[in-house]
C-alpha positions as CSV (number, residue, x, y, z in Angstrom):
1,X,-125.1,-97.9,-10.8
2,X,-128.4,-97.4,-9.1
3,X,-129.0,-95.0,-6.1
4,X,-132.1,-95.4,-3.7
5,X,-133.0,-93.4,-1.0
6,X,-134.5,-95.9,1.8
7,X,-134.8,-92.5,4.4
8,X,-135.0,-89.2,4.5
9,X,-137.3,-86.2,6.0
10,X,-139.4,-85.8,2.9
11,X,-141.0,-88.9,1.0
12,X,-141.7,-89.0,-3.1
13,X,-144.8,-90.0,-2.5
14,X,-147.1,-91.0,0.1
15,X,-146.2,-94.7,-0.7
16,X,-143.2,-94.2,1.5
17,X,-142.6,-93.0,5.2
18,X,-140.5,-90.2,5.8
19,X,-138.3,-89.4,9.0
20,X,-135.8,-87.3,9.9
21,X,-132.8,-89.5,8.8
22,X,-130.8,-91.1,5.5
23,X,-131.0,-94.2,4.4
24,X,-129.0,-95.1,1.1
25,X,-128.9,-98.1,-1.0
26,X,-126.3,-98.2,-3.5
27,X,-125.9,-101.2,-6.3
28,X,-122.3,-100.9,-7.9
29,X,-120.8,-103.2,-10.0
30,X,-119.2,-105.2,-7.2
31,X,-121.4,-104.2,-4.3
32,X,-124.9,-104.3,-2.7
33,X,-123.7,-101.4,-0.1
34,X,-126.2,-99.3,2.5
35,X,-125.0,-96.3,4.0
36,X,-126.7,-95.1,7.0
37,X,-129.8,-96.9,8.3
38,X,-132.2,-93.9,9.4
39,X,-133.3,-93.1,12.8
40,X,-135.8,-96.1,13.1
41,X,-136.3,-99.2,11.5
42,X,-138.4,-97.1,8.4
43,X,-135.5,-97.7,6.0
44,X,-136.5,-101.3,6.2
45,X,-139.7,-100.6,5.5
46,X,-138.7,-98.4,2.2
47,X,-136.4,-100.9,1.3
48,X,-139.6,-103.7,1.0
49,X,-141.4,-101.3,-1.2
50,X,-138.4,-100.3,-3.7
51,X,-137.4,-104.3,-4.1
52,X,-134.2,-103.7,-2.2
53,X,-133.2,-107.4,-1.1
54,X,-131.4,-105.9,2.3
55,X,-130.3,-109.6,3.5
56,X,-128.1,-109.6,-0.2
57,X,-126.2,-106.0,1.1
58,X,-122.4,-107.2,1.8
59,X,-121.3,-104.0,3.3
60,X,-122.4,-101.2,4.9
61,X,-121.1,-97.5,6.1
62,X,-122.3,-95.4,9.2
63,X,-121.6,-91.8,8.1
64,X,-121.4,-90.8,11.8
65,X,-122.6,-91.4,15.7
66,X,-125.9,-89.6,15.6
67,X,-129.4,-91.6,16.1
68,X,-130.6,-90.1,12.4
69,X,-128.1,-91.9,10.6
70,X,-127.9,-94.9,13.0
71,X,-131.4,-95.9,14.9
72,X,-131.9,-98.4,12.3
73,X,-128.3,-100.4,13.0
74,X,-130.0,-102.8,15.2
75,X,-133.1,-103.4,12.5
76,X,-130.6,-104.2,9.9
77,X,-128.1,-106.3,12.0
78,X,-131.1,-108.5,12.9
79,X,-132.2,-108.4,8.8
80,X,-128.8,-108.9,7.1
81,X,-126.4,-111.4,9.5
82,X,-123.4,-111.1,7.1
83,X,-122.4,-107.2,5.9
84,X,-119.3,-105.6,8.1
85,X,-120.5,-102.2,9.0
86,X,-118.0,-99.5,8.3
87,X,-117.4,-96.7,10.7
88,X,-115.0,-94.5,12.4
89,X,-113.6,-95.2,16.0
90,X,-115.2,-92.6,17.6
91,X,-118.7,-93.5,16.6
92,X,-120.2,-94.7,19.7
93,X,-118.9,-91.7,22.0
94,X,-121.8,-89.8,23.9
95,X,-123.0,-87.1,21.2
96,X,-125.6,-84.5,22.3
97,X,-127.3,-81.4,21.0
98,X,-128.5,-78.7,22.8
99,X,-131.6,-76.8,22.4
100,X,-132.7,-73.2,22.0
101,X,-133.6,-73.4,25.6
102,X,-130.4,-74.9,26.7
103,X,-131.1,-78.3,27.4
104,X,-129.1,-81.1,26.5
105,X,-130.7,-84.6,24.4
106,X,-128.4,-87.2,23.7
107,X,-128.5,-88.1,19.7
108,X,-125.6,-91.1,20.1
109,X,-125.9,-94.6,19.2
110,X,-127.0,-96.8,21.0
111,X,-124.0,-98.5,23.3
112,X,-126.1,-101.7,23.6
113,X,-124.9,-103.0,20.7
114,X,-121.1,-103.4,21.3
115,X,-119.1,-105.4,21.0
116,X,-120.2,-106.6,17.8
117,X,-117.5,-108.6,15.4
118,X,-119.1,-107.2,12.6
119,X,-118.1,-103.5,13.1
120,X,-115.1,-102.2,11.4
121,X,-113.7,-99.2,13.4
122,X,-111.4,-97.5,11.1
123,X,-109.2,-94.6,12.2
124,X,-108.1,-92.9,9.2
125,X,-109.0,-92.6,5.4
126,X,-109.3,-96.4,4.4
127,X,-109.2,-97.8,0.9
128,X,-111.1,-100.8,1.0
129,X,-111.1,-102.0,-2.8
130,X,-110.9,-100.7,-6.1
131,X,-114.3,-99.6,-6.0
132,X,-115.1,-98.0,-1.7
133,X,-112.8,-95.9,0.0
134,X,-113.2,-94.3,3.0
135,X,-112.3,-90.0,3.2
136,X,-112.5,-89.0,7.0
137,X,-109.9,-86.2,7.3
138,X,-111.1,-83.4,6.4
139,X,-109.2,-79.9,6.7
140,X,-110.5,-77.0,8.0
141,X,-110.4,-74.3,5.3
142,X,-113.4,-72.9,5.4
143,X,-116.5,-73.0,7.9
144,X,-118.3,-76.0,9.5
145,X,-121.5,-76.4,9.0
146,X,-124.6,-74.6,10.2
147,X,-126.2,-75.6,13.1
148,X,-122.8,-77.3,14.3
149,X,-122.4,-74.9,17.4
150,X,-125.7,-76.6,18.6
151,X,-123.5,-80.0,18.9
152,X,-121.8,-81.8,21.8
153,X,-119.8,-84.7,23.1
154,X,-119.3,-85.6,26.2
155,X,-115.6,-86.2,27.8
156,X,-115.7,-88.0,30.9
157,X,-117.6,-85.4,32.4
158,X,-116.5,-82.9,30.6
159,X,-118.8,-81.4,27.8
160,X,-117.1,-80.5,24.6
161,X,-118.1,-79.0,21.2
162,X,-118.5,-82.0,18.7
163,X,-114.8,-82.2,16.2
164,X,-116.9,-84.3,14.6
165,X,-113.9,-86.7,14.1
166,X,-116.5,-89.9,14.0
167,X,-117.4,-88.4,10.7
168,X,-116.7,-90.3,7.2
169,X,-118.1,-90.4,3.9
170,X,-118.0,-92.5,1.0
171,X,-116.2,-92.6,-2.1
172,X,-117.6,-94.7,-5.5
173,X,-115.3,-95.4,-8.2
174,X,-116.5,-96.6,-11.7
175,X,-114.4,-96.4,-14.7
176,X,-112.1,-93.7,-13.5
177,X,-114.5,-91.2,-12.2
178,X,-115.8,-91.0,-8.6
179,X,-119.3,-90.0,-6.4
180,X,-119.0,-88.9,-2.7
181,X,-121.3,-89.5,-0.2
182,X,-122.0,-87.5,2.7
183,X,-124.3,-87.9,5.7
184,X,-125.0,-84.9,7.3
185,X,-121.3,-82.9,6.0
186,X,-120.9,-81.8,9.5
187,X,-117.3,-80.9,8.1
188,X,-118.9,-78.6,5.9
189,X,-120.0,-79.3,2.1
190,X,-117.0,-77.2,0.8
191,X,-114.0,-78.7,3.1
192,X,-115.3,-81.9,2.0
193,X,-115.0,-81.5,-1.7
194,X,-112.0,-79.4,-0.9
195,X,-110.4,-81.9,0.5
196,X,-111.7,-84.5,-2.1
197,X,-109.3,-82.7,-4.7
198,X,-106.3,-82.2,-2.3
199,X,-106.1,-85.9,-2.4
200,X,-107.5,-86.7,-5.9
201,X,-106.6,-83.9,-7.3
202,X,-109.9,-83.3,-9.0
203,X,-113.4,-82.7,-7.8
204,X,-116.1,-85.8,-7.8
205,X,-117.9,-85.7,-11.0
206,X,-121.1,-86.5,-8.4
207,X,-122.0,-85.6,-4.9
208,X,-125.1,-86.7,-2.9
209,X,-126.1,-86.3,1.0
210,X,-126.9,-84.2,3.0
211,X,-125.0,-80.6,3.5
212,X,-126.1,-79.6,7.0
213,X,-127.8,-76.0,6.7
214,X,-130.8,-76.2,9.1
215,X,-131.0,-76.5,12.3
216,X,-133.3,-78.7,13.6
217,X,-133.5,-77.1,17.0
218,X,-133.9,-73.7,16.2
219,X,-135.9,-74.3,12.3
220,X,-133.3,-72.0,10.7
221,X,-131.6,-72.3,7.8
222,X,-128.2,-70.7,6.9
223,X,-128.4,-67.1,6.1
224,X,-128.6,-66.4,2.8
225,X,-125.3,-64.6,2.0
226,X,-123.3,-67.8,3.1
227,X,-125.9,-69.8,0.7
228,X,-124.8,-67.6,-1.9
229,X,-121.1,-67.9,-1.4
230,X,-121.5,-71.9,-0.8
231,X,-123.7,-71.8,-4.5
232,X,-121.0,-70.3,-6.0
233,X,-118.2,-72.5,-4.7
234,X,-119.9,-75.6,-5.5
235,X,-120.6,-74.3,-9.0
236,X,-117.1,-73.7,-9.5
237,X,-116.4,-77.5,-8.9
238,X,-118.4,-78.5,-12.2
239,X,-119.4,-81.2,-9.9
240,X,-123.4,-82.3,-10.3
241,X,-125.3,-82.5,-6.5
242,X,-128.3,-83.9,-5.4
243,X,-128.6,-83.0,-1.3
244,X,-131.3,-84.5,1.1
245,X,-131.6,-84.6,4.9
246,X,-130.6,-82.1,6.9
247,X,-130.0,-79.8,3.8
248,X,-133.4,-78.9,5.0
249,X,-135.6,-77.3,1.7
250,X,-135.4,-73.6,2.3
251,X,-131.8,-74.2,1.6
252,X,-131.7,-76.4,-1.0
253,X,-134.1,-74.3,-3.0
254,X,-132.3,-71.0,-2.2
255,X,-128.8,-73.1,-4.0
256,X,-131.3,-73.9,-6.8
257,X,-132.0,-70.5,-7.9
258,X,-128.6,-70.1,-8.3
259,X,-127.2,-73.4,-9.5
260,X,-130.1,-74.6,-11.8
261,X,-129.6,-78.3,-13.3
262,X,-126.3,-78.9,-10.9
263,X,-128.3,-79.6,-7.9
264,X,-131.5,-81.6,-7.0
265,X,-133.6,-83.5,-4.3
266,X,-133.4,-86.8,-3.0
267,X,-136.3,-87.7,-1.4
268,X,-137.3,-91.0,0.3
269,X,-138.9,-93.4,-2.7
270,X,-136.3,-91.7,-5.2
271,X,-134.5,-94.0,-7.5
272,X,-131.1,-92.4,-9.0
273,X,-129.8,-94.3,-12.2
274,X,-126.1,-93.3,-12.5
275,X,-123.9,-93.8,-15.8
276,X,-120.6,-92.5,-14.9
């Protein structure tokens, strides 16, 4: 299996651009799959450069209803006229985030491209072969996110904290063992793989997005006591991680000094060869 990252706020090199978004190509044995398209059309243009044929993908996953993870839907609709796009119900609700200062900006999708016969809303966890499955309910045992309090949706005109129920990630199979992808783990890293083995009844042997501890609006990270009690629960997983995005890198290498070789970066330009 072979992993690249098409997006993401930091870039391997200066051959590729960087934004604040995820992109993800994913080869498996059955699939040419993308999940997330980035906030712009960038994870087109990182595709070109790491030989990614994006007219060949035959399926695709939105993670969730925010611009950073779904700018570049149009850009690969008009690219690739074939791939259903994967997503929960809720994705094109009004999402916004409100800043420090208290004002509201709107971080949704953008409405103008519904209807669309190619969008598969799903409503609940959704197997989809042997290979893809879909894990959307998540329980809350433990603590949401950082930076979660900072996001909104709106209800008629009601404004509502976000219950992030347009979330979803992805789940890989290859011969009996399993990776899970998030996109931002608004959910929060640990309910996610907590819920993972409440239905598996095991961890994933891999995990790979982003774990939401910085806030973009303020430029804080999660204080460090809850990063040492998160390092210590993944560790006790035995599940290896490689985070990007909206980790954000103070966070990522505070769970580094503690967790060594079971966690690493994925940048844009990275290339992840996966023998499971």
């Amino acid at each position: 299996m072979m992993i690249k990252v098409l997006s993401d706020n930091r870039a391997a090199s200066d051959t590729f651009g960087q934004e604040h978004g995820l992109s993800l190509y994913v080869k498996t044995r059955q699939h040419r799959l993308l999940f997330d398209t980035g906030a712009t059309s960038l994870f087109a243009d990182n595709a070109a450069r790491l030989g990614v044929n994006l007219p060949a993908v035959d399926i695709a996953f939105l993670s969730h209803g925010h611009y950073d993870h779904g700018g570049g839907l149009e850009t690969f609709l008009e690219i690739n006229d074939k791939a259903k796009v994967y997503m929960q119900k809720e994705v094109f609700e009004p999402y916004y985030a409100k800043s420090p200062e208290g004002n509201l900006n709107y971080i949704g999708l953008d409405t103008g491209l519904l209807p669309n016969e190619r969008f598969v809303f799903c409503g609940q966890n959704e197997k989809i072969d042997d290979e893809l499955e879909l894990l959307s309910k998540v329980g809350q045992t433990g603590s949401a996110s950082f930076g979660s309090r900072e996001l909104y949706r709106k209800s008629g005109e009601a404004l509502l904290p976000d219950d992030f129920s347009h979330e979803q990630n992805l789940i890989i199979w290859e011969n009996g063992r399993s990776i899970l992808i998030t996109g931002c783990a608004h959910q929060g890293i640990l309910n996610i793989v907590q819920q993972f083995k409440l239905d598996k009844g095991c961890f994933p042997d891999l995990v790979i997005g982003g774990f939401h501890l910085h806030s973009r609006g303020s430029g804080k990270s999660e204080d460090p006591e809850a990063l040492d009690a998160i390092a210590r629960e993944l560790l006790e997983t035995g599940s290896l991680y490689y985070c990007c995005h909206c980790t954000g890198q103070e966070a990522y290498l505070h769970l580094k000094s503690i967790m060594g070789n079971k966690i690493s970066y994925l940048s844009a330009g990275s290339r992840l060869a996966v023998n499971l």
